[in-house]
N, C-alpha and C positions, 0 to 999 in steps of 0.2 A: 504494500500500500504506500509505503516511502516513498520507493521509485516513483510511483507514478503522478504522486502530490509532487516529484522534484520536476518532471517531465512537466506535467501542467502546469506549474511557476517558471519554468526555462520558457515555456510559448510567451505568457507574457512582456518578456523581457527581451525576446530575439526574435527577428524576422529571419527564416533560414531561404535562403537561396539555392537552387541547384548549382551545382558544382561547377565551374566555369571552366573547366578544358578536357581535352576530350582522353586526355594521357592520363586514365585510373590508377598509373603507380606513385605518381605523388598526390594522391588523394585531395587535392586542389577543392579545397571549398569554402567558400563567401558567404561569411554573414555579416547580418545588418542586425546592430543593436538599437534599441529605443532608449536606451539606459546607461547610466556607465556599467561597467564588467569589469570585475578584479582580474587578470589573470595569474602568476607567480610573476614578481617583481614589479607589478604594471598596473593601470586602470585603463580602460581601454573607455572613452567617450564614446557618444551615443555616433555610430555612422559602421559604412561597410570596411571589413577588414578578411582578409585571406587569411587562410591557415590552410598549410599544405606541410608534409616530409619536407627536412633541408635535405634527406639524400636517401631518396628510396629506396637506393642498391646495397649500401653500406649500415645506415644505421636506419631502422626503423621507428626509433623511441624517439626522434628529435626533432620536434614542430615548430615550423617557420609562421611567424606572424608576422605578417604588411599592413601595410595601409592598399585604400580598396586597386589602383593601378600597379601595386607592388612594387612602387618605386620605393619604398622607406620601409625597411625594415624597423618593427617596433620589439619584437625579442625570439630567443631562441630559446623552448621551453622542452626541459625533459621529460618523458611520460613511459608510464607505464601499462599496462596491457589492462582494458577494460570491457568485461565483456557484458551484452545484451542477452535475453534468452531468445532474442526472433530479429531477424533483419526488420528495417524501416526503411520503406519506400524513401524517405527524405532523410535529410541530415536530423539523426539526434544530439542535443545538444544539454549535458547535466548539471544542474549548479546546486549547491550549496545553499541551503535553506537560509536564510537571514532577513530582518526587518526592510520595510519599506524604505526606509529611511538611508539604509546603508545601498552602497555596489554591493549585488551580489558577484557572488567567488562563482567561477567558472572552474567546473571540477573534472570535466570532459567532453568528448567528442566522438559523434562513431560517424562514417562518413553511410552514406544512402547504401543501402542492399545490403550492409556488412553486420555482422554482431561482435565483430572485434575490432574496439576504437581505442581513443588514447589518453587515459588519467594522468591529469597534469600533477608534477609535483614541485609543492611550494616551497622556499626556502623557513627554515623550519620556524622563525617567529611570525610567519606570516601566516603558517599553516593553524598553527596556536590559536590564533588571534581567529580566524573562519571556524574554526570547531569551537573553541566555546562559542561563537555567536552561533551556529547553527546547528548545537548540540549532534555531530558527528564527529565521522575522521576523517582526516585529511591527512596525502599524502605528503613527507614533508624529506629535507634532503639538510642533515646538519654533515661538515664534512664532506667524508666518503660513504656514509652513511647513511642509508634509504628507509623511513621509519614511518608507520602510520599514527598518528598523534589522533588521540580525542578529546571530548570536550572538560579534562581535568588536565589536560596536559601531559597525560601518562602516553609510551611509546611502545609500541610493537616495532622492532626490527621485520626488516621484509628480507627474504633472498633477493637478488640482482643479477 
């Protein structure tokens, strides 16, 4: 029931776009926020922004955010594997449950047809700071160290 109270607060907030190019391996997809959006290290203001793989062949974990022509890169965010139970016709897109009043945290992405997308991980005071407001966890990166933070600030280590 989580999921899908996150899914139906993500629609509010993001206009999803079909994917703007026809090359499926850098999962090239544009959205359009109404809102600002936290991502790790970043606020993303209201308007269209890319997210695609910086290197589909090499690394799969590493998402490139632009601005909407791709001429400016805004960051380079590491993720980890996040899975759907059923593909979506369109881009799904998961945030992080938080007041009106705040940006919500952008906690992932699955690109259209696929059940496996890409959980972003936050730098770990940031990660802190979205899990107590949205009483979850959050992916969080102290170090060399990949850890899931919840809303007391207690850490699970992850494999990597």
């Amino acid at each position: 029931m989580r999921l899908w109270k996150t899914i139906a607060i993500a629609m509010s907030a993001v206009w999803l776009s079909v994917p703007a190019a026809a090359d499926e391996s850098n999962k090239l997809t544009v959205l359009t926020f109404s809102k600002p959006v936290q991502i790790p290290g970043a606020t993303l203001q209201p308007g269209r922004y890319r997210f695609e793989l910086a290197d589909p062949v090499e690394s799969r974990r590493v998402v490139k955010v632009a601005n909407d022509d791709g001429t400016k890169q805004i960051a380079m965010l590491l993720t980890m594997q996040n899975t759907l139970r059923e593909p979506q016709k369109d881009p799904v897109v998961l945030f992080a449950e938080t007041s009106s009043s705040e940006p919500q945290a952008m906690k992932a992405f699955v690109y259209p047809g696929e059940t496996i997308g890409y959980e972003f991980i936050y730098p770990h005071d940031q990660a802190v700071t979205i899990a107590k407001r949205s009483h979850t966890t959050v992916l969080a990166k102290s170090g060399d160290k990949i850890e899931r933070i919840n809303e007391n600030g207690d850490s699970t280590p992850l494999d990597h």
